[in-house]
C-alpha positions in Angstrom: -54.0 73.3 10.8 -55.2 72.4 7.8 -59.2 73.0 9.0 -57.6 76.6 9.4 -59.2 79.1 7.2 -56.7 80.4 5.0 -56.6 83.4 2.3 -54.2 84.2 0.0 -52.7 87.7 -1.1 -52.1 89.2 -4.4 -49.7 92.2 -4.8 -49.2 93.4 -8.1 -45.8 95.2 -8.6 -44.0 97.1 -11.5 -42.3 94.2 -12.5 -43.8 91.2 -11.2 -47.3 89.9 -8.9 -46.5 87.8 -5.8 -49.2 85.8 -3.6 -48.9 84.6 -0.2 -51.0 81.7 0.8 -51.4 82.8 4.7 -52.9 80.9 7.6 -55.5 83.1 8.5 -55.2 82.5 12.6 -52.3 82.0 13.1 -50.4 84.4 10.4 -47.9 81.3 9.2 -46.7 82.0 5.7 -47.8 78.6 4.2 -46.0 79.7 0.8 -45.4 82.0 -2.0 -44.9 82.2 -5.8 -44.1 85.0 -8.0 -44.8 85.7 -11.9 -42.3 88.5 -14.0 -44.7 90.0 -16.7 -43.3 88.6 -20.1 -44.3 91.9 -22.0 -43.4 94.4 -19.2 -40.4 93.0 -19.0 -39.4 93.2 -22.8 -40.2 96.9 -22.3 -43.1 96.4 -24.7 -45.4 99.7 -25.0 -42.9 101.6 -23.2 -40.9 105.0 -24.0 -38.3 106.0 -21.3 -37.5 109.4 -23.5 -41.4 110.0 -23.6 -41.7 108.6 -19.7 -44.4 106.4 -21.4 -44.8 102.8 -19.4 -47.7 100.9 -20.1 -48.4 97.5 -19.1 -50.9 94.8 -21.3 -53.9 93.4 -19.0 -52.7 90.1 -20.3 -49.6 90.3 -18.0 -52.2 90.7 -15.0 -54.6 87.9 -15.9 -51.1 85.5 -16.9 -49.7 86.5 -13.5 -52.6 86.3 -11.7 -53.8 82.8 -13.3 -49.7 81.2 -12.8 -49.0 82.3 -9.1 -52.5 81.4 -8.0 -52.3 78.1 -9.4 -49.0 77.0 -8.1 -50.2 77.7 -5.1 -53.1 75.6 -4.8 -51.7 72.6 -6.8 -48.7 72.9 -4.3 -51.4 72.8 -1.3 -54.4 71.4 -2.7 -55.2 70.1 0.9 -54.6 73.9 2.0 -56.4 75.2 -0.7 -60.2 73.6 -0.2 -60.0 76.3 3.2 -59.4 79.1 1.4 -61.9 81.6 1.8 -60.9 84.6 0.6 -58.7 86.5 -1.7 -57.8 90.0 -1.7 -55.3 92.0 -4.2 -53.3 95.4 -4.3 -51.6 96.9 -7.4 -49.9 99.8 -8.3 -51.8 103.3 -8.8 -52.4 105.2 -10.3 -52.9 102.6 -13.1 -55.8 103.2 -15.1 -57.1 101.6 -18.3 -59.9 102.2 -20.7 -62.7 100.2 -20.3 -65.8 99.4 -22.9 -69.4 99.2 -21.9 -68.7 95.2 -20.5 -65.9 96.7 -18.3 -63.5 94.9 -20.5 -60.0 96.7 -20.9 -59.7 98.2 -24.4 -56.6 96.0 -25.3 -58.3 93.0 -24.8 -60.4 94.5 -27.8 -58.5 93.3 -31.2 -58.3 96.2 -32.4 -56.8 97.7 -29.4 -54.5 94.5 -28.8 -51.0 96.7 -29.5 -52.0 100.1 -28.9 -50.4 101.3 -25.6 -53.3 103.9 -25.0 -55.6 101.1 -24.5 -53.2 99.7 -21.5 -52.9 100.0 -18.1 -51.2 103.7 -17.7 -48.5 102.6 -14.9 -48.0 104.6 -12.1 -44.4 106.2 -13.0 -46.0 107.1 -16.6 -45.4 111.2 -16.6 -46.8 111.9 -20.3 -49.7 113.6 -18.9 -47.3 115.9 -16.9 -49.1 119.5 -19.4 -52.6 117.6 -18.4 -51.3 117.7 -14.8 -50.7 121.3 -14.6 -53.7 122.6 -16.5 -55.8 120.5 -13.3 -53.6 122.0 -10.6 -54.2 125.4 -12.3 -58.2 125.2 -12.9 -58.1 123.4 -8.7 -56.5 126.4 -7.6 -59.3 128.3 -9.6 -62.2 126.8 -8.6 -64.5 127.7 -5.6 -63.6 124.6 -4.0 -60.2 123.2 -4.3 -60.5 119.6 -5.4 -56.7 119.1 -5.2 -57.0 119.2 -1.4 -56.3 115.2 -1.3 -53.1 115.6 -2.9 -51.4 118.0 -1.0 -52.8 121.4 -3.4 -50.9 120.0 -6.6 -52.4 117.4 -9.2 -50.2 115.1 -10.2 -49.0 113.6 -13.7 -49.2 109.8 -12.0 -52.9 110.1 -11.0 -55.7 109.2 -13.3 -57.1 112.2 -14.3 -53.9 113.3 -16.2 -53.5 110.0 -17.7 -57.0 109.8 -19.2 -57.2 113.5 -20.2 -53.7 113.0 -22.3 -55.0 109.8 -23.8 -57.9 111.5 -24.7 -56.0 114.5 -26.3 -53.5 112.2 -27.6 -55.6 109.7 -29.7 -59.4 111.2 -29.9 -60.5 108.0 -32.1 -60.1 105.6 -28.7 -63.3 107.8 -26.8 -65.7 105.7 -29.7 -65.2 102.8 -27.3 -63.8 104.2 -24.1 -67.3 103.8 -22.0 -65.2 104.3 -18.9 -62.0 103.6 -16.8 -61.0 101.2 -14.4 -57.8 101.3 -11.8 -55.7 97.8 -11.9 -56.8 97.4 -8.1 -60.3 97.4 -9.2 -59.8 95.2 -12.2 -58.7 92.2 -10.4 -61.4 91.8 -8.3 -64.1 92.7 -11.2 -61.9 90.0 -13.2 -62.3 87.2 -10.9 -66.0 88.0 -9.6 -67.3 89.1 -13.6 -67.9 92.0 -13.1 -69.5 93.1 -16.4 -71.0 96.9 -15.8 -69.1 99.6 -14.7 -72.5 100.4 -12.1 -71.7 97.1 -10.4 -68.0 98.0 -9.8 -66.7 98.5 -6.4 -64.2 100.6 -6.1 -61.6 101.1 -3.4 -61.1 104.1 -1.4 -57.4 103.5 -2.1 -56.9 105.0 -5.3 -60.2 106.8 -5.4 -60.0 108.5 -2.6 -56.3 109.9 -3.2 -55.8 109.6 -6.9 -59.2 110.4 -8.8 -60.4 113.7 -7.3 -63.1 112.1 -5.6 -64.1 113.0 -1.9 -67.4 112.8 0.5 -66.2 116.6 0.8 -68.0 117.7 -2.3 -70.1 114.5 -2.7 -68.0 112.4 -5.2 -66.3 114.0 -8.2 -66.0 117.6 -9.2 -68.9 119.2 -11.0 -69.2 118.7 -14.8 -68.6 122.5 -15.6 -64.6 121.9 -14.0 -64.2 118.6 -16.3 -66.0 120.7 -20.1 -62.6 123.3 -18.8 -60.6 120.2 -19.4 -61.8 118.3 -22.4 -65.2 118.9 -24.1 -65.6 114.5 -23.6 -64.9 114.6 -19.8 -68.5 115.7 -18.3 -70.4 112.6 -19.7 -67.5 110.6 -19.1 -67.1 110.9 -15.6 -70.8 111.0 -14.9 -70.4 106.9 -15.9 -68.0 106.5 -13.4 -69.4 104.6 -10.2 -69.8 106.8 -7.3 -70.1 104.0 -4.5 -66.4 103.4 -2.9 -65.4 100.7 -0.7 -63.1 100.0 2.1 -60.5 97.4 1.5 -62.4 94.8 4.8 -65.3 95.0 2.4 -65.7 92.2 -0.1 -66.1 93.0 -4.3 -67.7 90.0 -5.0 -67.7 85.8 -5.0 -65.3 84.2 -7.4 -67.0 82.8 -10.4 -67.5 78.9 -10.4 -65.3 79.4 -14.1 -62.5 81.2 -12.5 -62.7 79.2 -9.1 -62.1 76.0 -10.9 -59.4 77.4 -13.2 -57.6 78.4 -9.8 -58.1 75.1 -8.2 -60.2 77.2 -5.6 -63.7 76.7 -3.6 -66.3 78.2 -5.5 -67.5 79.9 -2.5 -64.2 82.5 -1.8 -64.7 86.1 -1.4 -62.9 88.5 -3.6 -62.0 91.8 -1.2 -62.0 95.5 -2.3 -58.5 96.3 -4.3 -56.2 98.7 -2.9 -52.8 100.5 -4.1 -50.1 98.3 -3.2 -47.7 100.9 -1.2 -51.1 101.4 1.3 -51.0 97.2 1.3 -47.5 97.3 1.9 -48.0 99.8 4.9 -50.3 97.6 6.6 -48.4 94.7 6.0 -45.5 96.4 7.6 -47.7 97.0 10.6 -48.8 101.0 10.0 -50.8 102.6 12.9 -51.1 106.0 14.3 -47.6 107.2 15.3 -45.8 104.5 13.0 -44.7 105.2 9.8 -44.2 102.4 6.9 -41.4 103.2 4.5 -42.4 100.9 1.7 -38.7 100.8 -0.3 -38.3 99.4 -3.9 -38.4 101.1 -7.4 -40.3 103.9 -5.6 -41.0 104.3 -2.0 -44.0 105.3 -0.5 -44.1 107.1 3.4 -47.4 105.6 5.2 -49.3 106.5 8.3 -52.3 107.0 9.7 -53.9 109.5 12.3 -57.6 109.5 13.8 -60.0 111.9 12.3 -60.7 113.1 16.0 -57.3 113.7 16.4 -56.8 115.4 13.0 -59.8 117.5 13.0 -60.7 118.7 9.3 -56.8 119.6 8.2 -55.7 119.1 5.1 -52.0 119.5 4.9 -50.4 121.1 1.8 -47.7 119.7 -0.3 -48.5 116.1 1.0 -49.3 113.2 -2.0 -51.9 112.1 -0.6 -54.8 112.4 2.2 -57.9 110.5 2.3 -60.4 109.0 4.7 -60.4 105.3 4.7 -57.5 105.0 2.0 -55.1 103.0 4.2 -56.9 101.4 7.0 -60.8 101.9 7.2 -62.0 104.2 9.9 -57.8 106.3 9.7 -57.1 109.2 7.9 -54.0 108.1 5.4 -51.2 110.0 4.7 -49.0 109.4 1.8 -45.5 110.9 0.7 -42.5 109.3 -1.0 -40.3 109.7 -4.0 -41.1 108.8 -7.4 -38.0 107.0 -7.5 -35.7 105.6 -5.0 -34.0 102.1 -6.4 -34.6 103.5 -9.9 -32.2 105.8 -9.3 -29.3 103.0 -8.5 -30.4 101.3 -11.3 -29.9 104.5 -13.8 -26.4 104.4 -12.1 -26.1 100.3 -13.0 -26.7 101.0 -16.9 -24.9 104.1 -17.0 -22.0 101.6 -15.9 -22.9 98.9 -18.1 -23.3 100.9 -20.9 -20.0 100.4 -22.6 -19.2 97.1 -21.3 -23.2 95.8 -22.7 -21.7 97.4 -26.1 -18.4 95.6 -26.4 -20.2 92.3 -25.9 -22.5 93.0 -28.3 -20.5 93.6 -30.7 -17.9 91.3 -30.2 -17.5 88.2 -33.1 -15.5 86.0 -30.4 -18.9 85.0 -28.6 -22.1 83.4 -29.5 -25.1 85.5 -29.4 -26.7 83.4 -26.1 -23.3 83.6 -24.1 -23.4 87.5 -25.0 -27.0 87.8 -23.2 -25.7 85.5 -20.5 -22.5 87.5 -19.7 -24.7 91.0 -20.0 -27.2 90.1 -18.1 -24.6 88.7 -15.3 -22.6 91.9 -15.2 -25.9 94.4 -14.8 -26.8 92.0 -11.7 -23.0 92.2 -10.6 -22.6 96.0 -10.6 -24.9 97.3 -8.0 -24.2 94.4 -6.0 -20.7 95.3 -5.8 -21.3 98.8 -5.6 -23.7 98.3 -2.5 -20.6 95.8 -0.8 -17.8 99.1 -1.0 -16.8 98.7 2.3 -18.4 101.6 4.1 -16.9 104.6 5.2 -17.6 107.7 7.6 -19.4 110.7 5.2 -16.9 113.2 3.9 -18.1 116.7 4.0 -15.7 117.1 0.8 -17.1 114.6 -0.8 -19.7 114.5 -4.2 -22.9 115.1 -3.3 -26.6 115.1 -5.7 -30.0 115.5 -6.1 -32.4 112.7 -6.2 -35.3 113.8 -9.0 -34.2 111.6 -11.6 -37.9 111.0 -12.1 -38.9 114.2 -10.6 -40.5 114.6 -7.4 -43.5 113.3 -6.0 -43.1 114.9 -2.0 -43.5 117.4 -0.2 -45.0 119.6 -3.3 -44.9 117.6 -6.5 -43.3 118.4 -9.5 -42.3 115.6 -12.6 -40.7 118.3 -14.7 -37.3 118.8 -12.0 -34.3 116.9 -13.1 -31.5 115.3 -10.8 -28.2 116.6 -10.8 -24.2 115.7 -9.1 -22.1 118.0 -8.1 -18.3 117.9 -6.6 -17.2 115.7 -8.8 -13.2 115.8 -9.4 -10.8 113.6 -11.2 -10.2 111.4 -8.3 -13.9 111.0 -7.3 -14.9 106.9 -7.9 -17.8 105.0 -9.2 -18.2 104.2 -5.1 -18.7 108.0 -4.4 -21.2 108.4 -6.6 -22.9 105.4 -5.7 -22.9 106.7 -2.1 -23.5 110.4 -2.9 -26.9 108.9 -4.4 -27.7 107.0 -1.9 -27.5 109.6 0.4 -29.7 111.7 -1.9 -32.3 109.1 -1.7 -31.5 109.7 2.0 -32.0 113.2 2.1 -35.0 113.3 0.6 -36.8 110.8 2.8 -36.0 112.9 5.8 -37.5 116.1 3.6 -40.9 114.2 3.3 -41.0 113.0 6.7 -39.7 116.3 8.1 -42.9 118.2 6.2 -45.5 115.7 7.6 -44.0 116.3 11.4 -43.6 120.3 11.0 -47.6 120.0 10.2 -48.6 118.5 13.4 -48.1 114.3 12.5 -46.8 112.4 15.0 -44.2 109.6 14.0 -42.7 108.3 16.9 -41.4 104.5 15.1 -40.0 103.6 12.0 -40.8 100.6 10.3 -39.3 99.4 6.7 -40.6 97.1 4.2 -40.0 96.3 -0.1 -37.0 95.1 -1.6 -34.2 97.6 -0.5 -34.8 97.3 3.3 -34.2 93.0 2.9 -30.9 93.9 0.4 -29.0 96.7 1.3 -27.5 97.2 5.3 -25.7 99.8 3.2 -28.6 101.7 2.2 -30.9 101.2 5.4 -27.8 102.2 7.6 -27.3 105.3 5.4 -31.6 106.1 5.6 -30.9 105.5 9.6 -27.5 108.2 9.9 -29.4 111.0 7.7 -32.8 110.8 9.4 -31.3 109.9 13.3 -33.7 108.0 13.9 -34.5 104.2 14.4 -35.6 102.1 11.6 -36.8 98.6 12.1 -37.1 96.0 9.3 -40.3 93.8 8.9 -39.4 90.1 9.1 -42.0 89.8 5.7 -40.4 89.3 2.4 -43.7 90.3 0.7 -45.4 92.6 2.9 -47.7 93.9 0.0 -49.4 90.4 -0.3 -49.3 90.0 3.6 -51.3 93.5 4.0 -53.4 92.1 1.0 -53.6 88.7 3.0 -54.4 90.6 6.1 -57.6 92.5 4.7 -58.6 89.3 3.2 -58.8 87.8 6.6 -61.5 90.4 7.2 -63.3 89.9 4.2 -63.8 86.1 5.5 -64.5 87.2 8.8 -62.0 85.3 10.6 -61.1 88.7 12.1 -63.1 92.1 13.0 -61.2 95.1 11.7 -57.7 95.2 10.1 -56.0 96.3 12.7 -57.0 93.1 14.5 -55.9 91.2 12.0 -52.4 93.4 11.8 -52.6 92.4 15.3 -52.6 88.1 14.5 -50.6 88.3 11.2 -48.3 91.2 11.2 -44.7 89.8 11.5 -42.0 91.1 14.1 -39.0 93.6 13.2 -35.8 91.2 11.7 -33.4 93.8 12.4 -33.0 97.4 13.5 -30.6 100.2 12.2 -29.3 102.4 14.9 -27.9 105.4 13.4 -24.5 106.7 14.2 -25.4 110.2 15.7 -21.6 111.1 14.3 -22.2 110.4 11.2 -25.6 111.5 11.4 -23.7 115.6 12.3 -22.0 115.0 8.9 -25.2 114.3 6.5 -27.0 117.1 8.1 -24.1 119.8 7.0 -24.3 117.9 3.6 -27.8 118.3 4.1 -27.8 122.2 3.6 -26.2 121.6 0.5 -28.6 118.8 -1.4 -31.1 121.7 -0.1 -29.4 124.6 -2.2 -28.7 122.5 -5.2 -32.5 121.5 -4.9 -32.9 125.3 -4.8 -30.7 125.8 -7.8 -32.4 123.0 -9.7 -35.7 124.4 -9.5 -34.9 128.1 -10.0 -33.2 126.6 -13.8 -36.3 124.9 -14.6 
């Protein structure tokens, strides 16, 4: 199968970017390779207190250039038949771009300065910028926050660039424009070098930006002069022509093609956000829901525009034509943070062991990172292999916003809290009682998309968490009481990405055709315990009033 025309898939996570080199008939997973960004994961350019997290476009063009070219010197018979290559990313990610499209810190003088980064996705500092937009939305004739549920929020790109902006006003002398990560890949490997020859997904566009065929792109320059004096004649350089992800961005350039070991002929596909990737790797259509599971998660389906008429539903994160699979309505909900709130519990745990190592004069200073880095690893894995027990009504119980909440009804400044906590209660409790929380607030997310008219009739879960923790999917599976399936796909954001490049290369029609060929079959299936499931809905009410009680202290 050699002759086969293959593609390969780029999904560019929080910590790392993955490719999958896929057959593009049959779907077989020729092979894979994944890059950790060196700066990210030093926590350069990052402030937890200040919820700052940037990321360097050097760790994007590193990543991309290393797990590209392992993969076609590993298959350099393989890799002659590739013809195409598409990428997701997180978003909203945006960067500062100059007149040549170029990211700001690939300036010199911007080299260091986090404000000329990529603003990550879980970056909250322009949580004041994010209210002042919901507020003049809410004002305005037209309501341009309809995409995102009827609330702005602090991890789209609005926010971001308005608080960069406000934050350092020097940066706007060369800050010609902006440009999501998704888009950046594909302008990177087909040179794009003017922001009017960008092609921008629908993806983070569509959902994240403010932009809609509704009012005919973005809002009018009068709403932006309410924000920032700068805005107006910025946004009027932004490009107004947005793509679906089965369009192409561009040919690879002959430089780049032969620094991948790739033919100089591939097509480089629209980007997209990597949770919408994820969803069609995991197989999304109308009546199935994706639970993309990892850091964050991200709640994915889809629903035909006849079907849904001209709704917009409140308090969702996101709605958007095309933003998913071209053709669908998207819907998007989730939690800002899901696995990051096991690991807070890991380094709350590690804390004082991490200290006593460091401090010790018994150990060299390599053995001390050895033994610190082995013990974070340990605890959560240990933690997760508590043998399980039946839920106690009794027992502790929390909230989930350690990163506030992104769905239904967003809101970044709510903390997380535990309650019932006694002298007996155990690191295992806790552990549990967040799990559950996690839980808890999936089943408030999906429970607001049904109560407004979606249908979800199957279940299907993809990221990290659903491959790692029975624990934690069996847990998901007794609160909601309902089925969830596992995708077979240990990098379902780089299969979806795979899938659309199919498209691009025309081996297949539409994505869903493709889903069709190269979607992978459930591994597994949680069956929830309908006894146990009783239990969490009476602990249900009270993660409700302590929601309740958090917000009304706020």
């Amino acid at each position: 199968m050699h002759n086969a025309p293959h593609v390969i898939g780029l999904d560019f996570g929080t910590d790392s970017v993955r490719a999958l080199l896929v057959n593009a008939v049959t779907g077989e997973e020729i092979d894979s390779a994944v890059f950790n960004y060196p700066r990210w994961s030093q926590g350069l350019y990052c402030d937890a207190q200040k919820t700052q997290f940037r990321q360097h476009p050097l760790d994007h063009i590193e990543g991309l250039t290393n797990v590209i070219r392992n993969l076609t010197a590993a298959h350099p018979e393989i890799a002659k038949q590739i013809k195409a290559v598409s990428a997701d990313t997180t978003g909203s990610s945006p960067c500062l771009v100059d007149k040549e499209c170029r990211p700001l810190a690939l300036r010199p003088e911007y080299a260091e300065n986090p404000n000329a980064m990529f603003v990550l996705w879980k970056d909250h500092t322009g949580e004041k910028e994010s209210a002042e937009i919901t507020a003049l939305c809410a004002a305005s004739p037209v309501d341009y926050s309809v995409h995102t549920g009827g609330h702005y929020s602090s991890e789209n790109f609005w926010s971001k660039i308005t608080h960069i902006f406000r934050d350092e006003p020097e940066i706007k002398k060369h800050a010609h424009a902006a440009i999501e990560l998704c888009d950046f890949i594909p302008a990177l490997l087909a040179d794009v070098s003017n922001t009017a020859d960008l092609k921008m997904g629908y993806c983070a566009v569509s959902q994240k930006w403010l932009w809609s065929e509704r009012w005919g792109g973005y809002p009018p320059p009068s709403f932006f002069a309410q924000l920032e004096p700068d805005l107006p004649e910025f946004a009027s350089r932004l490009n107004t022509s947005i793509y679906t992800c089965d369009q192409a961005a561009g040919t690879i350039t002959a430089e780049w093609a032969d620094r991948l070991g790739l033919p100089r002929d591939v097509k480089i596909g629209t980007g997209t956000i990597d949770a919408h990737c994820g969803a069609v790797g995991a197989g999304v259509a109308h009546k199935t829901m994706a639970l993309n599971i990892g850091t964050s998660a991200c709640y994915m389906t889809v629903v035909p525009r006849e079907i849904l008429g001209d709704r917009m539903i409140k308090g969702i994160y996101g709605q958007g034509d095309n933003s998913i699979i071209p053709g669908l309505v998207g819907f998007e909900m989730g939690l800002s943070a899901f696995g990051d709130v096991y690991a807070w519990l890991q380094k709350f745990l590690s804390y004082p062991l991490e200290e006593i190592l460091r401090k010790s004069n018994l150990i060299d200073d390599g053995t001390k990172q050895k033994l610190i880095a082995e013990t974070r690893g340990k605890i959560l894995r240990e933690l997760d292999a508590t043998p399980a027990v039946a839920p106690d009504e009794n027992a502790p119980f929390a909230t989930d916003w350690l990163n506030g909440r992104r769905s239904p009804s967003a809101d970044f400044t709510l903390t997380g809290s535990l309650m019932g906590l006694r002298l007996s209660t155990t690191a295992p409790q806790i552990y549990h009682a967040l799990v559950e929380a996690t839980a808890f607030a999936t089943k408030t997310a999906i429970a607001h998309l049904v109560d407004n008219g979606i249908e979800i009739e199957r279940l299907v879960a993809a990221g990290g968490i659903p491959q790692k923790s029975p624990f934690v999917m069996q847990t998901l599976a007794d609160v909601l009481g309902r089925e969830i399936q596992v995708t077979a796909c240990h990098h379902t954001g780089a299969l979806g990405a795979a899938i659309q490049a199919s498209v691009v290369a025309g081996v297949h029609a539409t994505v869903q055709a493709a889903q069709k060929a190269l979607c992978k079959p459930a591994i597994r299936a949680y069956t929830p315990n309908m006894e146990n499931h009783k239990i969490h809905l009476r602990r249900y009410e009270n993660y409700k009033a302590a929601g309740a009680f958090t917000e009304k202290r706020i």
